[in-house]
Steps between C-alpha positions, in 0.01 A plus 500: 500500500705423837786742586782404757706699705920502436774473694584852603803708351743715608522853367816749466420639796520161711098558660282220359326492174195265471459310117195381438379323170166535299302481229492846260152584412289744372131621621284342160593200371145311369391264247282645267227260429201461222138671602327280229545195265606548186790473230805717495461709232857671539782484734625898523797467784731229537739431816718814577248748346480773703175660550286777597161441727225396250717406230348233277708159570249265246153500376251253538272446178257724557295455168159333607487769820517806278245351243259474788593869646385618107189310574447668836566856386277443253220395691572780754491690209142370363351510880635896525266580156223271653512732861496826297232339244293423815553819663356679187174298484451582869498863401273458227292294719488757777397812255182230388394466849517844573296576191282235623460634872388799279294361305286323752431830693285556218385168445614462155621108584440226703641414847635231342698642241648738765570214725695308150696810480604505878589100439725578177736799739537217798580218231747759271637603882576093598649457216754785519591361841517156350750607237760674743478163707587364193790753406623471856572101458625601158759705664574231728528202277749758316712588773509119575616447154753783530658366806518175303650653232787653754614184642618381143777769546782346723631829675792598755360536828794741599845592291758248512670251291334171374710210694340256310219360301315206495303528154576481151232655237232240350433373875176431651505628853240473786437774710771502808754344312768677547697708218738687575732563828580879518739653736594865631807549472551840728546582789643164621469384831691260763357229776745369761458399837693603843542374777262596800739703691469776213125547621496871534884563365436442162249787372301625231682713269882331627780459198610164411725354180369276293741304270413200290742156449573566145668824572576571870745766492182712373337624815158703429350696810146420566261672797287247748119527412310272687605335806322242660302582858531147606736231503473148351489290727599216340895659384496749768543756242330859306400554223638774257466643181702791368496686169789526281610859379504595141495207275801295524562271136653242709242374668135348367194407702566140601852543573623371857685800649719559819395784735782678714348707781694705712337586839613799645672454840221671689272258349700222596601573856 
């Protein structure tokens, strides 16, 4: 949003004010948009609902996605007795080969039974490594269905107010669309331009007043932030952001405000 630069003032004192108008903002202001497809299942916060960070603004139906997270968890579940099942056998088939090895240092069976028994500990052994392979996707595919299952909650990225929302419960949305447009509301900030002859007399951490059209007999203080390094040269100008103490009722994000700045005299010699 483009800021422009007033006509200067005079204070009570006589020495030069500077006015400058700009937008009021704040540091978050986003749309929240849809992860995934799907049907709003219910709309929880409505325009001027205030909320916390990872409040619940809607749910998506989420119905089909937690059916198939049962499924998973029970296959995880099935895979977890199969590993232990398998790891078991391997046991069993490790004491026969040892009583085989024995056996064969007296001769009592063939090299080829011994060599069976040695097969059946290798093929038990594969097969317990096979299984955790197979609980390991298991997890996965879970996980995957978890995060799924997340993005049907529509949540606050930060606290604020809800400025405004786009959907109504019953619609299909596709993922991106967008939802919801949430807003901080605190601490509010200032943008306003000056002209280039404040380059290095207007500072970080300076006063100015801030007062808005609808009531401009109240004056707020607010302390400079951020002020540009460079100058634009296209308007010849700064750039500068302040941040408005306390939190004043008068003023909103969105609101065009004037900005009085009074330069000390040393600054302006």
């Amino acid at each position: 949003m483009a800021t422009k630069t007033a006509q200067p003032a005079e204070n009570k004192t006589g020495e030069p004010d500077y006015v400058a108008s700009g937008p009021i903002v704040v540091e978050n202001q986003v749309d929240v948009a849809a992860q995934r497809e799907g049907i709003v299942a219910k709309i929880l916060a409505d325009t001027g609902t205030p909320v916390r960070r990872g409040a619940v603004l809607a749910l998506l139906d989420g119905r089909q996605i937690g059916a198939d997270r049962e499924a998973a968890q029970a296959k995880l579940r099935s895979i977890e007795a199969d590993e232990k099942n398998w790891e078991e056998q391997n046991k069993m088939d490790q004491v026969d080969l040892d009583r085989a090895e024995k056996m064969m240092k007296w001769d009592l069976i063939t090299k080829e039974e011994l060599d069976h028994a040695r097969f059946k500990v290798t093929a038990s052994k594969y097969e317990v490594e096979r299984e955790r392979e197979n609980q390991l996707n298991a997890k996965a595919t879970l996980e995957s269905l978890n995060l799924e299952l997340e993005k049907t909650r529509i949540e606050a990225p930060f606290e604020g107010i809800v400025a405004r929302r786009y959907v109504r419960a019953g619609q299909k949305v596709a993922a991106g669309e967008r939802l919801f447009w949430v807003s901080e509301v605190a601490p509010l900030l200032v943008r306003f331009t000056l002209p280039e002859r404040f380059v290095g007399k207007a500072n970080k951490g300076d006063i100015v007043y801030v007062t808005s059209a609808a009531e401009p007999e109240a004056e707020h203080r607010a302390k400079v932030v951020q002020v540009s390094p460079v100058v634009d040269p296209a308007s010849d100008s700064i750039d500068v952001m302040a941040e408005l103490e306390g939190k004043p009722a008068d003023l909103r994000p969105g609101m065009t405000a004037n900005i009085r700045l009074q330069p000390s005299p040393s600054k302006m010699q």
